[in-house]
SENU-761781 format. One record per residue: residue in three letters; z, y, x of N, C-alpha, C in turn. Coordinates in Angstrom, 2 decimals, always signed. Example, Ala and Ser with C-alpha at 12.3 -4.5 7.8 and 13.67 -1.06 7.14 Angstrom:
+-----+---------+---------+---------+---------+---------+---------+---------+---------+---------+
! res !      nz !      ny !      nx !     caz !     cay !     cax !      cz !      cy !      cx !
+-----+---------+---------+---------+---------+---------+---------+---------+---------+---------+
! ALA !   +7.80 !   -5.69 !  +13.19 !   +7.80 !   -4.50 !  +12.30 !   +7.80 !   -3.30 !  +13.20 !
! SER !   +7.08 !   -2.25 !  +12.85 !   +7.14 !   -1.06 !  +13.67 !   +7.87 !   +0.03 !  +12.90 !
+-----+---------+---------+---------+---------+---------+---------+---------+---------+---------+
//
This chain:
+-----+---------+---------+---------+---------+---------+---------+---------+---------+---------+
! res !      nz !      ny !      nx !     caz !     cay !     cax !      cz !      cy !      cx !
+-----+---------+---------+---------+---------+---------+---------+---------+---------+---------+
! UNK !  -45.78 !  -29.17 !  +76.92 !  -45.07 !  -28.68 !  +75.75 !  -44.98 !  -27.16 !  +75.84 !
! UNK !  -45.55 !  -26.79 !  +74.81 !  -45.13 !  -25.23 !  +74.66 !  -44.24 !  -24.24 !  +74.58 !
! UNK !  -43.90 !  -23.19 !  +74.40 !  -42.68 !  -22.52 !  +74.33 !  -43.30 !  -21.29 !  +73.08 !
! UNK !  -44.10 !  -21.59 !  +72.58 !  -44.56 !  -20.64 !  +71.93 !  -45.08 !  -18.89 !  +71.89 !
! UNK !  -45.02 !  -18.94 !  +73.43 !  -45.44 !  -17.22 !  +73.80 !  -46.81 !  -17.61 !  +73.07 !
! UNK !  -46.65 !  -16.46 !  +72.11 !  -47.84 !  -15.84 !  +71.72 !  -48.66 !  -16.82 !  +71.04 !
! UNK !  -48.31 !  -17.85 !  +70.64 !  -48.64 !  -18.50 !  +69.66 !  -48.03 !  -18.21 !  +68.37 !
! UNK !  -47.01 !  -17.50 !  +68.01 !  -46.75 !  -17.51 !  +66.33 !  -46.44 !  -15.88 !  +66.10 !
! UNK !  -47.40 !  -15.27 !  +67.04 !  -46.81 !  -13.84 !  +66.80 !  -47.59 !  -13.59 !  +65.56 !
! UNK !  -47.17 !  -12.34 !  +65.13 !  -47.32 !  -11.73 !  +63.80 !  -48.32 !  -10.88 !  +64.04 !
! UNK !  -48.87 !  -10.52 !  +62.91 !  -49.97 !   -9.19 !  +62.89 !  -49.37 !   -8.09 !  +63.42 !
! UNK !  -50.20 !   -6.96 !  +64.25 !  -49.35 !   -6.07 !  +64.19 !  -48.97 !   -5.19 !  +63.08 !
! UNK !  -47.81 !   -4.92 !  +62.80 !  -47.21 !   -3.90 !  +61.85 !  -47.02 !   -2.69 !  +62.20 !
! UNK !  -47.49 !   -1.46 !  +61.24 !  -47.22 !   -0.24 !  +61.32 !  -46.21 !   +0.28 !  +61.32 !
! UNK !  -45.21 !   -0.21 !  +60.81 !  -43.77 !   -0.20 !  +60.77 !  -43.41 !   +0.68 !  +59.39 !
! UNK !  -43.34 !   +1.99 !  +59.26 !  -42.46 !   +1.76 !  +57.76 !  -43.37 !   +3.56 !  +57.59 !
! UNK !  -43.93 !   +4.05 !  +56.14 !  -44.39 !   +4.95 !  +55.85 !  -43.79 !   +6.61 !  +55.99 !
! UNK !  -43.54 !   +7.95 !  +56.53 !  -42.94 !   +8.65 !  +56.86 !  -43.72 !   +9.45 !  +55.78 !
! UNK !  -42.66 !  +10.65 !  +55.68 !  -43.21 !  +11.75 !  +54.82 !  -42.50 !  +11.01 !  +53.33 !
! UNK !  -42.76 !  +12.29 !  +52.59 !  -42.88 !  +12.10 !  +50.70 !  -43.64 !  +11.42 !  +50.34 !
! UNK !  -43.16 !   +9.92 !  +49.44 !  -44.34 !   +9.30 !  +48.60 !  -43.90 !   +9.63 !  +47.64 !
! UNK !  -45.19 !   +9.94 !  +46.72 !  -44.91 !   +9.84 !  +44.59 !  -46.00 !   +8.80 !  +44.50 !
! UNK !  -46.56 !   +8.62 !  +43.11 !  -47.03 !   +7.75 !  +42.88 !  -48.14 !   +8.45 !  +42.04 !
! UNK !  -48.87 !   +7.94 !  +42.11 !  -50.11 !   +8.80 !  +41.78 !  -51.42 !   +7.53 !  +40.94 !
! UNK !  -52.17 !   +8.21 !  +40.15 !  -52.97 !   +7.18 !  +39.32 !  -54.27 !   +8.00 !  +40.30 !
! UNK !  -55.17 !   +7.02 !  +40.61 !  -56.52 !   +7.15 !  +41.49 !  -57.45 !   +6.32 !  +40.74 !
! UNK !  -58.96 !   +7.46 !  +40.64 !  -60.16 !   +6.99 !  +40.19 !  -61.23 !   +6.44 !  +41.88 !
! UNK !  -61.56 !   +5.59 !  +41.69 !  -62.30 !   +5.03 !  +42.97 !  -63.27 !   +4.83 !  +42.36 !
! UNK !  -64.36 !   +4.96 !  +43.80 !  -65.81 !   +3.90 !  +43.56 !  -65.64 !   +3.05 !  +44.43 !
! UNK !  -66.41 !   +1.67 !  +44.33 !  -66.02 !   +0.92 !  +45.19 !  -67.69 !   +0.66 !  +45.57 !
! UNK !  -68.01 !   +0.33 !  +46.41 !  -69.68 !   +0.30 !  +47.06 !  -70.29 !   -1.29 !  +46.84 !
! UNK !  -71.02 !   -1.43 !  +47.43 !  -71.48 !   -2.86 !  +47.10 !  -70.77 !   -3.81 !  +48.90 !
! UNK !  -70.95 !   -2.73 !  +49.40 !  -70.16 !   -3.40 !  +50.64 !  -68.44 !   -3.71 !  +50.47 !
! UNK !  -68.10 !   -3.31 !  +48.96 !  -66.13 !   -3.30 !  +49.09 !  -65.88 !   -2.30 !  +49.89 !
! UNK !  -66.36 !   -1.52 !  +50.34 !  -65.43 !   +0.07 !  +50.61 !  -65.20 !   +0.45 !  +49.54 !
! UNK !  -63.62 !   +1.36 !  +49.46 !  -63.12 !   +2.49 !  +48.30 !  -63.06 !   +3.37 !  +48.59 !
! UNK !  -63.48 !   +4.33 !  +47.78 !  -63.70 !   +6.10 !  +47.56 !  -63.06 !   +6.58 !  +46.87 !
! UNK !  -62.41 !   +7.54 !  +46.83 !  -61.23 !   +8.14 !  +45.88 !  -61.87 !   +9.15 !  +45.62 !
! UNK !  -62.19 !   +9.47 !  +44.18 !  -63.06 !  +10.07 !  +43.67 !  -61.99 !  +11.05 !  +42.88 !
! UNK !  -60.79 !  +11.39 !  +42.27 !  -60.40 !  +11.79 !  +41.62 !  -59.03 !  +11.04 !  +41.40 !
! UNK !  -57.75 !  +12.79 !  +41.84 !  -56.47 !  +11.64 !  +41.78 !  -55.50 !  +12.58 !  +40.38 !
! UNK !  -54.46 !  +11.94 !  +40.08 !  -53.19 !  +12.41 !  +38.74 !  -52.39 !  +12.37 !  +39.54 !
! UNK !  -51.34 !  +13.48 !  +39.20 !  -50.18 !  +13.17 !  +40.16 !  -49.28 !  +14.16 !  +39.10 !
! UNK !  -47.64 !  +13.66 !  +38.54 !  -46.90 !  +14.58 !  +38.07 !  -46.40 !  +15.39 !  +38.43 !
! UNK !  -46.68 !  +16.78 !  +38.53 !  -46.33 !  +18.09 !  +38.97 !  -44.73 !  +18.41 !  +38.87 !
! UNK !  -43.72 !  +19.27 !  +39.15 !  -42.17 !  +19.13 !  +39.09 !  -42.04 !  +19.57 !  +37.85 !
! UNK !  -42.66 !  +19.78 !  +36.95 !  -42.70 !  +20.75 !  +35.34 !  -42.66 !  +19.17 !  +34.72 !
! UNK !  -43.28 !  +18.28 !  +35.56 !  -43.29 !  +17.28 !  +34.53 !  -45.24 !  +16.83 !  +33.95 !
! UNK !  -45.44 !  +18.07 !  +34.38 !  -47.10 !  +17.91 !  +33.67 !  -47.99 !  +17.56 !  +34.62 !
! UNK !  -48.95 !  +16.61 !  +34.02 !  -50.51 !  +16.15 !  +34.44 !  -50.88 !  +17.07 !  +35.16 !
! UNK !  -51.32 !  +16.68 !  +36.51 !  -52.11 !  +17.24 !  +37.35 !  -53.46 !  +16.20 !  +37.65 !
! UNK !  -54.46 !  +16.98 !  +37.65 !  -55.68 !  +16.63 !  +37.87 !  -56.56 !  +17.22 !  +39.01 !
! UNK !  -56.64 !  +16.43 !  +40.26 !  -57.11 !  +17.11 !  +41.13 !  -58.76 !  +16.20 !  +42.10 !
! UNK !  -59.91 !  +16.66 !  +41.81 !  -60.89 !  +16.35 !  +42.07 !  -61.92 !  +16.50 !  +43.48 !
! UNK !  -60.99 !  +17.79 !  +43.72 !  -61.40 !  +18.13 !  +45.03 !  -60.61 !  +16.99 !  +46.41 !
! UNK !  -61.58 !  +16.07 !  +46.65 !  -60.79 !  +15.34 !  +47.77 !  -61.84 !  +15.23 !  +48.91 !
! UNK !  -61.78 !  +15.31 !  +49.86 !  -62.35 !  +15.48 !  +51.16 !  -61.45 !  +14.21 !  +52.10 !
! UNK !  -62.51 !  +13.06 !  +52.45 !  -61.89 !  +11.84 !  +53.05 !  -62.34 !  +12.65 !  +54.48 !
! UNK !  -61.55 !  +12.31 !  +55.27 !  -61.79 !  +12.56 !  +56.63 !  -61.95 !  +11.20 !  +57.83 !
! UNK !  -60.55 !  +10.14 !  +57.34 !  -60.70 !   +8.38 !  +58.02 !  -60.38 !   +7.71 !  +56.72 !
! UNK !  -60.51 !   +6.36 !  +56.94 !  -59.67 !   +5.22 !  +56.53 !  -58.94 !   +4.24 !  +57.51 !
! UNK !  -58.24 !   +3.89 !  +57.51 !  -57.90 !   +2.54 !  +58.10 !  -56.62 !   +1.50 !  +57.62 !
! UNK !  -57.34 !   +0.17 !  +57.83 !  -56.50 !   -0.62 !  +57.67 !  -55.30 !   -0.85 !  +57.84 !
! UNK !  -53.57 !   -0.74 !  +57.16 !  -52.69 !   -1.04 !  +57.72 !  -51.88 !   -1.93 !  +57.29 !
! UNK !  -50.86 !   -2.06 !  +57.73 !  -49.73 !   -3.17 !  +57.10 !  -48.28 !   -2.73 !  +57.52 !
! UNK !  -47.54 !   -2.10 !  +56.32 !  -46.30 !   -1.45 !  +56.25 !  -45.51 !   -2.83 !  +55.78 !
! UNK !  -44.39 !   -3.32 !  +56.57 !  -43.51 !   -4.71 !  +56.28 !  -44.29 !   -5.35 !  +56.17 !
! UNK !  -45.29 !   -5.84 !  +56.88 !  -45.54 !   -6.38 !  +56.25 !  -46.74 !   -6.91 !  +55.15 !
! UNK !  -47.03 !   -5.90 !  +54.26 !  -47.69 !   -5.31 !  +53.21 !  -49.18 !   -4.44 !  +53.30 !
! UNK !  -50.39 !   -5.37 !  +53.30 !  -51.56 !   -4.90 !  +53.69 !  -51.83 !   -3.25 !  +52.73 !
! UNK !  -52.49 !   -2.75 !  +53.16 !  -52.60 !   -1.28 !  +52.71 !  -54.05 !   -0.87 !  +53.26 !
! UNK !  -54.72 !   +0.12 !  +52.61 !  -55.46 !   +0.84 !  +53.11 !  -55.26 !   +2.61 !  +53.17 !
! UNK !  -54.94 !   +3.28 !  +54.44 !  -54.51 !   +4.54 !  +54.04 !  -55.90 !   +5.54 !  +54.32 !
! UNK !  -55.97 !   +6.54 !  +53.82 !  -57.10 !   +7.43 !  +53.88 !  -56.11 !   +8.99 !  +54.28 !
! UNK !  -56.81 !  +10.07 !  +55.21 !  -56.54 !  +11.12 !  +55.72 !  -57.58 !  +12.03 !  +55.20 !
! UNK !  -56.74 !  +12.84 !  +54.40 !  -57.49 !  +13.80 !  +53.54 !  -57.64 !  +14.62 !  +53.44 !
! UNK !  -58.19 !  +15.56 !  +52.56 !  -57.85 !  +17.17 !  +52.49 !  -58.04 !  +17.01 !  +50.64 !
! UNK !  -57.18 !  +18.09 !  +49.97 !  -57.33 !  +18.24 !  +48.86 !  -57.52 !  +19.29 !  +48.16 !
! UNK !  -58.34 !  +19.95 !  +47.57 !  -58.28 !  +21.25 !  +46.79 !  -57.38 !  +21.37 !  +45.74 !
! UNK !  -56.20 !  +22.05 !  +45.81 !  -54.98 !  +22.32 !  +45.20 !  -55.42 !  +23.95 !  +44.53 !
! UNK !  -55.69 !  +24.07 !  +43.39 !  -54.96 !  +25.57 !  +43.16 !  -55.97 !  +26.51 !  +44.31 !
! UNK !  -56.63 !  +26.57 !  +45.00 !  -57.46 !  +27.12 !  +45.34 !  -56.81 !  +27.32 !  +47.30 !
! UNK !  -56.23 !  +26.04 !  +47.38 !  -55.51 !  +25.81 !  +48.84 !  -55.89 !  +24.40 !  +49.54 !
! UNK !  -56.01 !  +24.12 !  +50.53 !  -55.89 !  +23.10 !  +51.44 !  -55.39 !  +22.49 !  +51.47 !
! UNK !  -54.57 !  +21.19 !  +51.16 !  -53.62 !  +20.67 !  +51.86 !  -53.92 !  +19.02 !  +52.28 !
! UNK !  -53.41 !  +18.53 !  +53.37 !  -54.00 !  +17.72 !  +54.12 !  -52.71 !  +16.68 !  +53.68 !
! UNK !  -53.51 !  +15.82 !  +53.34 !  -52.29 !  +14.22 !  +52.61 !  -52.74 !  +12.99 !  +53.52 !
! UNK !  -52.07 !  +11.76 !  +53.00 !  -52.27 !  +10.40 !  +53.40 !  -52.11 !   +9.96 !  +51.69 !
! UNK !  -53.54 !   +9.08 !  +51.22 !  -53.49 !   +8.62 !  +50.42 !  -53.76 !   +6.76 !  +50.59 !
! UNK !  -52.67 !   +6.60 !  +49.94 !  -52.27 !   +5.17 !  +50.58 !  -52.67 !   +3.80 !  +49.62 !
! UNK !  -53.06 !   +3.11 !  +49.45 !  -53.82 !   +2.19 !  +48.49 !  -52.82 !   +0.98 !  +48.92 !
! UNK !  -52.00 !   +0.12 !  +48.24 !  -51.51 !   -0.97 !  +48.62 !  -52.03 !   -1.90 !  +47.63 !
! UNK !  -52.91 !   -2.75 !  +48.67 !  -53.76 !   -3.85 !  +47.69 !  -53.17 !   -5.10 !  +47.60 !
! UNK !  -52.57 !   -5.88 !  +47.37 !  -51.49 !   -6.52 !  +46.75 !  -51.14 !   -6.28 !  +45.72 !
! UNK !  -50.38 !   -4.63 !  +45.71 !  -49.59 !   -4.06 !  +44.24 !  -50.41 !   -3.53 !  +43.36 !
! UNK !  -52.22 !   -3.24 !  +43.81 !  -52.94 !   -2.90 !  +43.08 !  -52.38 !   -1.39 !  +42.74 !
! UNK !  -51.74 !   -0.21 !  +43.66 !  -51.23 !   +1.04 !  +43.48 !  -51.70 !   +1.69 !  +44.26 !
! UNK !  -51.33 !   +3.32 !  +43.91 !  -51.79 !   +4.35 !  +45.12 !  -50.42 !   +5.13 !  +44.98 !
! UNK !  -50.17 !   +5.53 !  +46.16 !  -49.37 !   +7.02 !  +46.13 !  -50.08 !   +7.31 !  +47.49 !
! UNK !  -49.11 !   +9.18 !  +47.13 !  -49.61 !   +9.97 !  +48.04 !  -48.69 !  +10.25 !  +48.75 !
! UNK !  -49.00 !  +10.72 !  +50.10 !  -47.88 !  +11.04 !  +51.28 !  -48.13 !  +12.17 !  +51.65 !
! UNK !  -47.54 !  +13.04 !  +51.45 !  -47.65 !  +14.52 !  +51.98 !  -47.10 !  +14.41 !  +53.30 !
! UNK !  -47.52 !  +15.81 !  +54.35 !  -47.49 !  +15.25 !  +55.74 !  -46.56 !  +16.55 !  +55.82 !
+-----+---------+---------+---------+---------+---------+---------+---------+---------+---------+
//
């Protein structure tokens, strides 16, 4: 009779997302293999207005699971305004959403 070590453990979990999320609308390609490419992201600026930003530079992807909650996050770079800035763009496939995590 068993005691269950390590028979009903759980996936491992990443545990819970750090940094600023907003929520952001993302254009993808998706390949014939099911990889996604983030080709072009929207994000509301503090004025309130459409931002459109095209310049994205993927650096990883990897698989995670926040609660829980399968995800795919990507480590980026973005052309802002004629600046750098290095994000986590987070895909939660379940909710069919993206936001972004500034680091």
């Amino acid at each position: 009779m068993a005691f269950g070590i390590g028979s009903n453990v759980p996936e491992a979990d990443a545990g819970s997302v750090r940094g600023t999320q907003r929520k952001i609308a993302c254009e993808c390609w998706f390949t014939s293999t099911g990889k996604i490419v983030p080709l072009m992201l929207k994000i509301q600026d503090e004025d309130g207005e459409i931002q459109t930003i095209r310049e994205i530079i993927v650096h990883s992807q990897e698989k995670k699971q926040y609660a829980g909650v399968p995800s795919i996050e990507y480590d980026c770079t973005l052309g802002v305004r004629g600046q750098s800035l290095r994000v986590w763009l987070i895909y939660y496939q379940a909710e069919n959403r993206w936001v972004i995590n500034f680091r």
